[in-house]
N, C-alpha and C positions, 0 to 999 in steps of 0.2 A: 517217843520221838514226835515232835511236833512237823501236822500235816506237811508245811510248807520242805521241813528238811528229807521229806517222803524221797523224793525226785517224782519222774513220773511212770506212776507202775502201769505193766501191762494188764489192761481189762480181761486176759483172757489166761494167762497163766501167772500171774501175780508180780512176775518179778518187774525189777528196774528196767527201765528203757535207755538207759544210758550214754550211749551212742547214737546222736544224729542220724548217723546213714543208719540205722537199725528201726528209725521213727516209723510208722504206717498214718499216723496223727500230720506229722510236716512232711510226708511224702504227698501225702493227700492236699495239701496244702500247697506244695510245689507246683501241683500237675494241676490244678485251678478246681480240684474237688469240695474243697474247703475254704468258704470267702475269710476273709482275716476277722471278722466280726461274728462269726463264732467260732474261731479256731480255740479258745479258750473254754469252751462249753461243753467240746466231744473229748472223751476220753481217749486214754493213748492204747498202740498196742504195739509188738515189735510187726515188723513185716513178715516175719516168717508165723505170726499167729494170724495172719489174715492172708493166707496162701492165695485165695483168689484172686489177689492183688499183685503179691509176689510174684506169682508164677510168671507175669510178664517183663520181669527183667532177665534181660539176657546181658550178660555181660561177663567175660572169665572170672571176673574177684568175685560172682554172686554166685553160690551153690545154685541151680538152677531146683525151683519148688515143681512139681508135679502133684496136679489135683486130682481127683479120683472124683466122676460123678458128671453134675449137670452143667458144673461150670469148668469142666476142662477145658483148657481153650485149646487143646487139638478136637475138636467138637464142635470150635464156634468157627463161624466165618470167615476164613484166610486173610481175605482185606481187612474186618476188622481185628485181627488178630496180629496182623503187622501193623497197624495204625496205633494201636494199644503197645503192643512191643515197645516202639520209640517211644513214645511218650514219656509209658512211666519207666521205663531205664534209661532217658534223659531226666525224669525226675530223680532217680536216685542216682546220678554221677550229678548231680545239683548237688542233693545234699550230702554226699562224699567231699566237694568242693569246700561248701557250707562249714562240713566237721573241721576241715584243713584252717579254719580259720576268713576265708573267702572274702566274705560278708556280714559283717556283725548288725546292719539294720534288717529286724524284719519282715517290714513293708518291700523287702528287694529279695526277699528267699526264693520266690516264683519265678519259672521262668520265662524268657522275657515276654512271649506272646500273652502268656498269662497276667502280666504285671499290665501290659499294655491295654488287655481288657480290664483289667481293675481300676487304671488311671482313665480312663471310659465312662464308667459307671459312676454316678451323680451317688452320693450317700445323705 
């Protein structure tokens, strides 16, 4: 199979990523972690392989991730840990939106305070 009909496999258990809202590569992306100008550079992974991430969405359609260790976030900070909460479980009802069809440019997957700081920044 050539590279390109690969799709994009997870760094971390090998399989397809298949599913937008499944992405930790365009979630990261959404929530302003990843400029557009190397989102093509870092490899993908699902969300649920990069639990420390996961774990902060809350929302009934998402199984809710629980991390074991340094980076549980019943552990970290309460403020930061509701700060974090919204963010990235507004990042992934983006890209739920995203998968529906939403927005096919992009330069418009972030949301919007994020896009706002990127139309900001001199390139």
């Amino acid at each position: 199979m050539a590279k390109c009909d690969e799709g994009y496999l997870c760094e971390v258990c090998g399989e397809d990523v298949a599913d937008l809202a499944d992405s930790d590569l365009y979630l990261r992306y959404v929530i302003g972690e990843l400029d557009p100008e190397v989102l093509h550079t870092h490899k993908e992974r699902h969300i649920r392989c990069n639990p420390t991430l996961g774990q902060f969405i809350v929302d009934e359609e998402f199984a809710a991730i629980v991390v074991e260790g340094p980076f549980d976030k019943r552990t970290l900070d309460p403020a930061f840990v509701a700060s974090r909460e919204r963010l990235v479980t507004r990042g992934w009802r983006r890209l739920k939106e995203l998968a529906a069809g939403a927005e096919p440019a992009i330069i418009n997957y972030p949301l919007p305070e994020i896009r706002a700081r990127l139309e900001e920044k001199p390139f």
